[in-house]
Structures are given as C-alpha cells and as structure tokens.
PyMOL commands that place a pseudoatom at each C-alpha (Angstrom):
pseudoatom trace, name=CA, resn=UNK, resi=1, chain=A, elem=C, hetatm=0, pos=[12.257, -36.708, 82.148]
pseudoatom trace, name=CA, resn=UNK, resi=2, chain=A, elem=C, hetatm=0, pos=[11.623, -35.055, 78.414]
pseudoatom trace, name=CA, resn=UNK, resi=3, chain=A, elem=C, hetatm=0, pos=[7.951, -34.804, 77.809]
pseudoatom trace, name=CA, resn=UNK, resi=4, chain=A, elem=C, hetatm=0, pos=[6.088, -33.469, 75.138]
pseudoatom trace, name=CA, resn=UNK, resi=5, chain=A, elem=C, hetatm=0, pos=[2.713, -31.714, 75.652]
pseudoatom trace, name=CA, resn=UNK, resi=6, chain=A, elem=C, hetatm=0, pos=[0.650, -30.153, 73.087]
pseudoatom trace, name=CA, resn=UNK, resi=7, chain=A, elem=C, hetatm=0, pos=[3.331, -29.214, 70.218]
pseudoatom trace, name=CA, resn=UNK, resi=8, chain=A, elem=C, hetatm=0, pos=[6.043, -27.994, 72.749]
pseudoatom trace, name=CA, resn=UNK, resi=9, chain=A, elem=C, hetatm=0, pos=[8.653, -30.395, 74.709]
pseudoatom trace, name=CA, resn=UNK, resi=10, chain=A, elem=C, hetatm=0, pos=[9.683, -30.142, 77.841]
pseudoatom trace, name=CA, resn=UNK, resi=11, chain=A, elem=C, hetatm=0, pos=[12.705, -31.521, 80.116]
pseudoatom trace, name=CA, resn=UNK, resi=12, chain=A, elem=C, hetatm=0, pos=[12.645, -31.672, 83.773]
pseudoatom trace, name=CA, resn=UNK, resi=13, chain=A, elem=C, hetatm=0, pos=[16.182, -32.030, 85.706]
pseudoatom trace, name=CA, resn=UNK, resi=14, chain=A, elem=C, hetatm=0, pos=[15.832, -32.374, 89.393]
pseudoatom trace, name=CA, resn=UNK, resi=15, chain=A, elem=C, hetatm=0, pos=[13.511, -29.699, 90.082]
pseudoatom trace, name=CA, resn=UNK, resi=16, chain=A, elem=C, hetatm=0, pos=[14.111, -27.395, 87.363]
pseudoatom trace, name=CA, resn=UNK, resi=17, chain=A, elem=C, hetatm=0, pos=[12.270, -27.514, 83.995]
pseudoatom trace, name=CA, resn=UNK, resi=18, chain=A, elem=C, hetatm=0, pos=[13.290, -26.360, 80.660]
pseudoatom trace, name=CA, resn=UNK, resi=19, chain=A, elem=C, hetatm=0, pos=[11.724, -26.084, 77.391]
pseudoatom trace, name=CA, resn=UNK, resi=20, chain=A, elem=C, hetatm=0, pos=[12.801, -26.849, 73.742]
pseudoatom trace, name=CA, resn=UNK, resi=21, chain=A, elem=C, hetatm=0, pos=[12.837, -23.067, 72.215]
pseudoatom trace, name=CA, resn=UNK, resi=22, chain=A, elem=C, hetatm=0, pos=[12.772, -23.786, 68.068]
pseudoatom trace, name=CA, resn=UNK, resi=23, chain=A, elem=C, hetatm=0, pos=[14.214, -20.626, 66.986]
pseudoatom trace, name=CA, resn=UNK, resi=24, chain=A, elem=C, hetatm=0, pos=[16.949, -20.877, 69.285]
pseudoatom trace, name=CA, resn=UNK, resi=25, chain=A, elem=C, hetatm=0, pos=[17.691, -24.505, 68.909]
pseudoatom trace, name=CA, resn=UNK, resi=26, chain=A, elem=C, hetatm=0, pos=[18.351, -25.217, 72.907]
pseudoatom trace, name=CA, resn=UNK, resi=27, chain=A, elem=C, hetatm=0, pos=[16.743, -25.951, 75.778]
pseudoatom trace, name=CA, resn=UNK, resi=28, chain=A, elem=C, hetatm=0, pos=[15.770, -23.001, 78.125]
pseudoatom trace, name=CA, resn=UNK, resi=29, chain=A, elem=C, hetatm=0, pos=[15.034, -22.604, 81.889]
pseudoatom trace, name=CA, resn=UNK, resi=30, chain=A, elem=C, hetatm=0, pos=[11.314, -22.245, 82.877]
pseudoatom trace, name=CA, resn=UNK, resi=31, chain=A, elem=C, hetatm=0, pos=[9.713, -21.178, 86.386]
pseudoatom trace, name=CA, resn=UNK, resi=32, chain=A, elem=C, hetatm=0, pos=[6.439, -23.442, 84.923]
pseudoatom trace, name=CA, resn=UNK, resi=33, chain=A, elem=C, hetatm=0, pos=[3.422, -23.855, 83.053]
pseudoatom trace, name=CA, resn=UNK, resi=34, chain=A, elem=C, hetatm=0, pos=[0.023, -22.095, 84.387]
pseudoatom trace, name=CA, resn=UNK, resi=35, chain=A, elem=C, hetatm=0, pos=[-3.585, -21.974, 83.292]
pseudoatom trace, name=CA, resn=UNK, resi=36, chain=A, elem=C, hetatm=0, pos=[-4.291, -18.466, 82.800]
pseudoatom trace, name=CA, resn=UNK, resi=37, chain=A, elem=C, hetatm=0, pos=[-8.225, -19.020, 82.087]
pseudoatom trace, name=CA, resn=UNK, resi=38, chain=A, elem=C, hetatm=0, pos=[-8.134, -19.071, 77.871]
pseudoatom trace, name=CA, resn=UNK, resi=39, chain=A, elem=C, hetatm=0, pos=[-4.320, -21.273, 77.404]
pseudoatom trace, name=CA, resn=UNK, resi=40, chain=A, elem=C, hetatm=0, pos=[-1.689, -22.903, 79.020]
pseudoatom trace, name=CA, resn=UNK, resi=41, chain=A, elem=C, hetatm=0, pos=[1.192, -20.150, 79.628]
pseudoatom trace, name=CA, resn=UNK, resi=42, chain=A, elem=C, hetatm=0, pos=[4.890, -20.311, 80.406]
pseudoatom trace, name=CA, resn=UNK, resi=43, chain=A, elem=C, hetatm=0, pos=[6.195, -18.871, 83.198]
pseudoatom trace, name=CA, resn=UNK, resi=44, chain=A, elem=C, hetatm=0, pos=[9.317, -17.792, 82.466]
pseudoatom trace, name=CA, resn=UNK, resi=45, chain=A, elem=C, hetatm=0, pos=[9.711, -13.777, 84.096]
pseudoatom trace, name=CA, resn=UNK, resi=46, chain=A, elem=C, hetatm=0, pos=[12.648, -14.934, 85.948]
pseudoatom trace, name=CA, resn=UNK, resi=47, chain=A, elem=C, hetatm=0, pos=[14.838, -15.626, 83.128]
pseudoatom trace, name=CA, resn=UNK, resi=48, chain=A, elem=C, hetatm=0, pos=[13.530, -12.959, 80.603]
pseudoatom trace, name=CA, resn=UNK, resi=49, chain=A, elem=C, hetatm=0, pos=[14.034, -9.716, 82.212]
pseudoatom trace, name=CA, resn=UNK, resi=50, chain=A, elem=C, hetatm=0, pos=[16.360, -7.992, 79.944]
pseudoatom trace, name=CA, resn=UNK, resi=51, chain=A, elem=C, hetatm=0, pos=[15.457, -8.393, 76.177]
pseudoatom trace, name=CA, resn=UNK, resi=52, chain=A, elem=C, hetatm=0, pos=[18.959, -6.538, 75.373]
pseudoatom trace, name=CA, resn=UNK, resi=53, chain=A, elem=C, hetatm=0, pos=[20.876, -8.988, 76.949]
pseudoatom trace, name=CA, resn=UNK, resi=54, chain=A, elem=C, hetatm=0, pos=[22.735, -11.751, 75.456]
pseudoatom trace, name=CA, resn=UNK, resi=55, chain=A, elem=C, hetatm=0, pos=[21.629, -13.949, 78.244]
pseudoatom trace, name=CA, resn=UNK, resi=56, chain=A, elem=C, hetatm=0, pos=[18.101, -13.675, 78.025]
pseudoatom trace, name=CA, resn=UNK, resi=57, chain=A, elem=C, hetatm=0, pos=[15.852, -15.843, 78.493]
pseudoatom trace, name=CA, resn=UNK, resi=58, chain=A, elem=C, hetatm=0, pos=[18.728, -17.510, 80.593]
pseudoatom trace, name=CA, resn=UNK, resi=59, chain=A, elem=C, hetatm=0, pos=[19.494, -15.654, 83.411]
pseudoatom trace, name=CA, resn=UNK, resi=60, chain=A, elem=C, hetatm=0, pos=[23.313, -16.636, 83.544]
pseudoatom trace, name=CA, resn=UNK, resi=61, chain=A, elem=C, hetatm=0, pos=[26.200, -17.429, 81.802]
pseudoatom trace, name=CA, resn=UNK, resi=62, chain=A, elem=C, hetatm=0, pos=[25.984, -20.340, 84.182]
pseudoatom trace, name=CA, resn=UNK, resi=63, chain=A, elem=C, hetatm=0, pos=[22.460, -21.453, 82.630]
pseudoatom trace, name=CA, resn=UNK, resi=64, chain=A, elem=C, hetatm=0, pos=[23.269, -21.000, 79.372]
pseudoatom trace, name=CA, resn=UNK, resi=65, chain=A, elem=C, hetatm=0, pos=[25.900, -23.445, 79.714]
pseudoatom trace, name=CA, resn=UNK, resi=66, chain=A, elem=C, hetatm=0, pos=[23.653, -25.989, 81.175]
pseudoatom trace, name=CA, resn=UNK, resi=67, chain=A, elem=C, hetatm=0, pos=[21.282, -25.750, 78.197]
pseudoatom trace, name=CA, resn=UNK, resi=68, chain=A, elem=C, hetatm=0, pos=[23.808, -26.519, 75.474]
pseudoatom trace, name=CA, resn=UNK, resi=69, chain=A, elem=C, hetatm=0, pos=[24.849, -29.750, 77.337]
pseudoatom trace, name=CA, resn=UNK, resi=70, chain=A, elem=C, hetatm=0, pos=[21.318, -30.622, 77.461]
pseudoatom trace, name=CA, resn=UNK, resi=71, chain=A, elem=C, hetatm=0, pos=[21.068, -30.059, 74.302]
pseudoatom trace, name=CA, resn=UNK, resi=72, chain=A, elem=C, hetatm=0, pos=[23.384, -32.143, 73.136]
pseudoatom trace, name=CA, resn=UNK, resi=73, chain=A, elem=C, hetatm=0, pos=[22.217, -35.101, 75.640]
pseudoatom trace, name=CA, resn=UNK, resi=74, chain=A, elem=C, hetatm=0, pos=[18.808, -34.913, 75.152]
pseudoatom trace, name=CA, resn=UNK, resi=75, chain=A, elem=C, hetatm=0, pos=[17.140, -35.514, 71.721]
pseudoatom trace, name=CA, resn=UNK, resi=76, chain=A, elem=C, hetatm=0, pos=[13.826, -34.554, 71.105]
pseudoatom trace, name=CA, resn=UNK, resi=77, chain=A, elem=C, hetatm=0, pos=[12.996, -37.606, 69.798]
pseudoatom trace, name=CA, resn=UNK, resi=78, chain=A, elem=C, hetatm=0, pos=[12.706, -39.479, 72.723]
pseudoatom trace, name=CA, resn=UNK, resi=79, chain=A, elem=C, hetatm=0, pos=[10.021, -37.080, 74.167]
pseudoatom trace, name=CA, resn=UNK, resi=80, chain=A, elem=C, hetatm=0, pos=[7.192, -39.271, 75.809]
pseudoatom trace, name=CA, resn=UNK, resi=81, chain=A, elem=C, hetatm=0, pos=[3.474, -37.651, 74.670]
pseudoatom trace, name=CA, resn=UNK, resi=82, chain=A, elem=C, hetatm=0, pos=[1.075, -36.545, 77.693]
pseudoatom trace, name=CA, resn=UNK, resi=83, chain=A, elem=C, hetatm=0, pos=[-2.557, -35.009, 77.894]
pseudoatom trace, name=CA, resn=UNK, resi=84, chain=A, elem=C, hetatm=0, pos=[-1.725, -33.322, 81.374]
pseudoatom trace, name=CA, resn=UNK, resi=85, chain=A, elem=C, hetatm=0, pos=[1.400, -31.371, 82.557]
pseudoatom trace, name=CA, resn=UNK, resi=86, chain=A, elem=C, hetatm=0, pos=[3.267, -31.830, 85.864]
pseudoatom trace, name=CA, resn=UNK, resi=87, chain=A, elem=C, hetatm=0, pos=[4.764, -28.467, 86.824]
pseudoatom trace, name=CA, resn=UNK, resi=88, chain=A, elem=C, hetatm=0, pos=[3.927, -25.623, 88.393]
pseudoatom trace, name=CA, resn=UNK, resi=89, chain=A, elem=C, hetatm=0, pos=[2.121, -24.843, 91.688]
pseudoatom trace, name=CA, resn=UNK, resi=90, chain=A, elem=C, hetatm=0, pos=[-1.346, -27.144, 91.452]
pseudoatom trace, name=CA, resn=UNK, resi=91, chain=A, elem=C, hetatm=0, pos=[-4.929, -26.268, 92.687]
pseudoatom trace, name=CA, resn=UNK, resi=92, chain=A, elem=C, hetatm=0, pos=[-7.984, -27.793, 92.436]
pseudoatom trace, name=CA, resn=UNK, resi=93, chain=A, elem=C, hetatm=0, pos=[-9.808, -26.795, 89.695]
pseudoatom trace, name=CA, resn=UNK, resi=94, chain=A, elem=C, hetatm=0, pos=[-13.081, -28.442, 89.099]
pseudoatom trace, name=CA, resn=UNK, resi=95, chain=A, elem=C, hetatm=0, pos=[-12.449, -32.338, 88.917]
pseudoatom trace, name=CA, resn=UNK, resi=96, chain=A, elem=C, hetatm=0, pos=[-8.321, -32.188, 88.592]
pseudoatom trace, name=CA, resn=UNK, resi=97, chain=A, elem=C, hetatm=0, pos=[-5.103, -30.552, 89.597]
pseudoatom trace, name=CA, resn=UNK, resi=98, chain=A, elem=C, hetatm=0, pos=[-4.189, -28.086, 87.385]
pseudoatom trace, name=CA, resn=UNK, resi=99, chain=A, elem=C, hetatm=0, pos=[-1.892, -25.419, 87.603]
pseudoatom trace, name=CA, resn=UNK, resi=100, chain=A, elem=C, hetatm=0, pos=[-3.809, -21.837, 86.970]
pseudoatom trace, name=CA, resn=UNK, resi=101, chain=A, elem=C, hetatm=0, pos=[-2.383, -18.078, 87.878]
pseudoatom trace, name=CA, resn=UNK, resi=102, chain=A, elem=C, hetatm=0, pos=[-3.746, -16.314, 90.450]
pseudoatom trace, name=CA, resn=UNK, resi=103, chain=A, elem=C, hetatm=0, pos=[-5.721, -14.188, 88.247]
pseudoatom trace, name=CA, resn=UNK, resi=104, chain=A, elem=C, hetatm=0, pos=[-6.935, -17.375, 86.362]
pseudoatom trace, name=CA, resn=UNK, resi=105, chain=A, elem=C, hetatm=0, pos=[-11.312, -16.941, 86.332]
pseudoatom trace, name=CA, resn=UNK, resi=106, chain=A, elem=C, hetatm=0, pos=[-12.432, -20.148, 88.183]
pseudoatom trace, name=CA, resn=UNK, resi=107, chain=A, elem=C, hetatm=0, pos=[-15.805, -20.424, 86.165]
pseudoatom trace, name=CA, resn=UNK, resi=108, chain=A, elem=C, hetatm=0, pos=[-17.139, -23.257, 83.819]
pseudoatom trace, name=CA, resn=UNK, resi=109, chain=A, elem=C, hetatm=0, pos=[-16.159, -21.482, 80.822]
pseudoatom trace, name=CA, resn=UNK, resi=110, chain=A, elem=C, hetatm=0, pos=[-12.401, -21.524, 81.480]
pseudoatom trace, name=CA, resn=UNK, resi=111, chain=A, elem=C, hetatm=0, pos=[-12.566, -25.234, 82.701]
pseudoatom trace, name=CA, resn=UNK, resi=112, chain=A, elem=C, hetatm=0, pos=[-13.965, -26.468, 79.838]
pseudoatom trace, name=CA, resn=UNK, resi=113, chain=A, elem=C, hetatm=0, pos=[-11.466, -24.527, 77.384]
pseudoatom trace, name=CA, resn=UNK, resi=114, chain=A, elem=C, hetatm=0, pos=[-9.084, -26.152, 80.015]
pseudoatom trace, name=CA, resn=UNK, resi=115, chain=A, elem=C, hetatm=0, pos=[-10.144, -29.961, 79.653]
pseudoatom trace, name=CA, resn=UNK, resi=116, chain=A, elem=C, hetatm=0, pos=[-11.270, -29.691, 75.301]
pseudoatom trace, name=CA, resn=UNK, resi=117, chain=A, elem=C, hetatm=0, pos=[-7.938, -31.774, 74.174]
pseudoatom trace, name=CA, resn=UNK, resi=118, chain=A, elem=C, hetatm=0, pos=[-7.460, -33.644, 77.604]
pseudoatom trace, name=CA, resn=UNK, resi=119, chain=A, elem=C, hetatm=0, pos=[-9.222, -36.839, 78.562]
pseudoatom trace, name=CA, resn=UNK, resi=120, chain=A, elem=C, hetatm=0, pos=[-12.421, -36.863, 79.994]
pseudoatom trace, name=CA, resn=UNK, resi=121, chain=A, elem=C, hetatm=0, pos=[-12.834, -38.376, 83.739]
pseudoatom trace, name=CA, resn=UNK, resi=122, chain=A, elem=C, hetatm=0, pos=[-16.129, -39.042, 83.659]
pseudoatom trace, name=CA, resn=UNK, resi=123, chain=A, elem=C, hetatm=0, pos=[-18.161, -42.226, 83.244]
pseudoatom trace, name=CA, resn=UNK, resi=124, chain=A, elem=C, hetatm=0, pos=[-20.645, -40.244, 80.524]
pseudoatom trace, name=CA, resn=UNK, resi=125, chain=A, elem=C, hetatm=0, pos=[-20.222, -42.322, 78.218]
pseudoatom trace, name=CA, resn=UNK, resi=126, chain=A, elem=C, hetatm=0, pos=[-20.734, -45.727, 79.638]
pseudoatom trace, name=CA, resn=UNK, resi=127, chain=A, elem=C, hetatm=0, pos=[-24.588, -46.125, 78.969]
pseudoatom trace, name=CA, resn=UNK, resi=128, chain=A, elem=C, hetatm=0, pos=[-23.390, -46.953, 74.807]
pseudoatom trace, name=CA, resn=UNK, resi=129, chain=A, elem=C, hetatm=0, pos=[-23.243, -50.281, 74.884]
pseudoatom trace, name=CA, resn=UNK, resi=130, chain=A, elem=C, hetatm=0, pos=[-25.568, -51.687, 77.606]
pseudoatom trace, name=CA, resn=UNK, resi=131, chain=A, elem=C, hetatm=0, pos=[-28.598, -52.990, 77.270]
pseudoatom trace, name=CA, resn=UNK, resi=132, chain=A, elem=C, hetatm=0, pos=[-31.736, -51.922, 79.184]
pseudoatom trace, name=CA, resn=UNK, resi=133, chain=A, elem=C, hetatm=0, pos=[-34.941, -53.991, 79.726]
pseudoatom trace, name=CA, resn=UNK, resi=134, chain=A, elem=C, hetatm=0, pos=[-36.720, -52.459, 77.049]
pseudoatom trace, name=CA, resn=UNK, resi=135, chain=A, elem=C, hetatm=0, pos=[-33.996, -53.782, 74.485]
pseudoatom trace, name=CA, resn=UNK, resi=136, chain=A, elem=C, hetatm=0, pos=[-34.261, -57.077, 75.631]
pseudoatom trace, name=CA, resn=UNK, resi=137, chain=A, elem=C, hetatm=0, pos=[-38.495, -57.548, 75.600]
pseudoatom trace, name=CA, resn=UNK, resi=138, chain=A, elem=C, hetatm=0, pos=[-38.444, -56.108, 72.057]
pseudoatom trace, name=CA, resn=UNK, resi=139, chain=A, elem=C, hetatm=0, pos=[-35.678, -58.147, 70.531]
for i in range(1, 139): cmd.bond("trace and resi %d" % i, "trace and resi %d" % (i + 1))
show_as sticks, trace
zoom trace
C-alpha cells in the first residue's frame, strides 16, 4: 500500500512501513507516525541510532537492500492521497483514533491543531440549507 499524507509518502509492506526520504532518494524503514500534541512525528529511533554510520537510518545492510528494491518497484506516482494515517499504536483521542506519544497533552488545544487539515465528523454544518418555519410563513 503507498500512501501519501500531507506532503510525505508512505509504503506499508506486511507490517512494516517505510517512508520516501527526498534527499536520499529511497524508501526508509519507520517504527510509525505519532501525534506528539503540536505535529504529526516519525518514529524512527530504531533505525537512526548512529549518525556516523553508513547504515543509518537503516539499521542493516539487510534493510538497506530492501529499500533500493522498493525503490525501484514502487513509484511515487501511484501514491493514493489520505486525510488520516494508519500506523502506529492508536488511542482515542477526542472523537477518532489517532496515534499520539505518551507524552502527547490530551487537551482541546492539541486536538484541534490535530483535526485543522482533516475532515470534520460532525453534522455542524447541516442546518445551511434547510428551511425552518419562519422561512416558509415569510416567503
């Protein structure tokens, strides 16, 4: 499954995720995507421990192989657009499933910085186009 959310793209195989890294120009492994209370945050600590190394961000030679042959199969192209994002360990939060550290502040603030560019789910905005009795006895 390649999926793009916000402006980064994603590619899940089997369980494992990966993400398109620009600069690199592959595909590398991911542990998620969490909610940290201001923006959506990778998770990647188990692939990035050495910056010295010439596998980081990897973890293995083993890995690294992986991600060129995904590269090569999977264009980015093809990446279906999505307002929500299906990895990492969900919670309830407020009215949706959302993945969120554990140090992620579970006030209104942070929810609604959470749901600004993601459809509402809600029926606020119903009312627009009905007509009441008032409407009706004047027209």
């Amino acid at each position: 499954m390649l999926i793009q959310f916000g402006d980064r793209i994603y590619l899940q195989l089997k369980t494992q995720w990966f993400i398109w890294e620009p600069a690199w120009e592959l595909y590398r492994p991911i542990a998620g995507l969490v909610w940290n209370g201001e923006k959506h945050e990778i998770d990647d600590t188990e692939y990035c421990k050495d910056p010295t190394s010439e596998l980081y961000g990897f973890g293995s030679e083993k890995m690294k192989e992986l991600c060129e042959v995904l590269t090569e199969k999977f264009p980015r192209e093809n990446a279906l657009k999505t307002t929500s994002f299906p990895i990492g360990n969900a919670t309830w939060f407020r009215d949706r499933m959302a993945s969120v550290t554990i140090c992620t502040p579970k006030d209104i603030g942070s929810w609604k910085k959470m749901i600004s560019n993601s459809k509402a789910r809600t029926c606020k905005n119903l009312t627009r186009n009905r007509f009441t009795r008032r409407k009706l006895v004047l027209s």
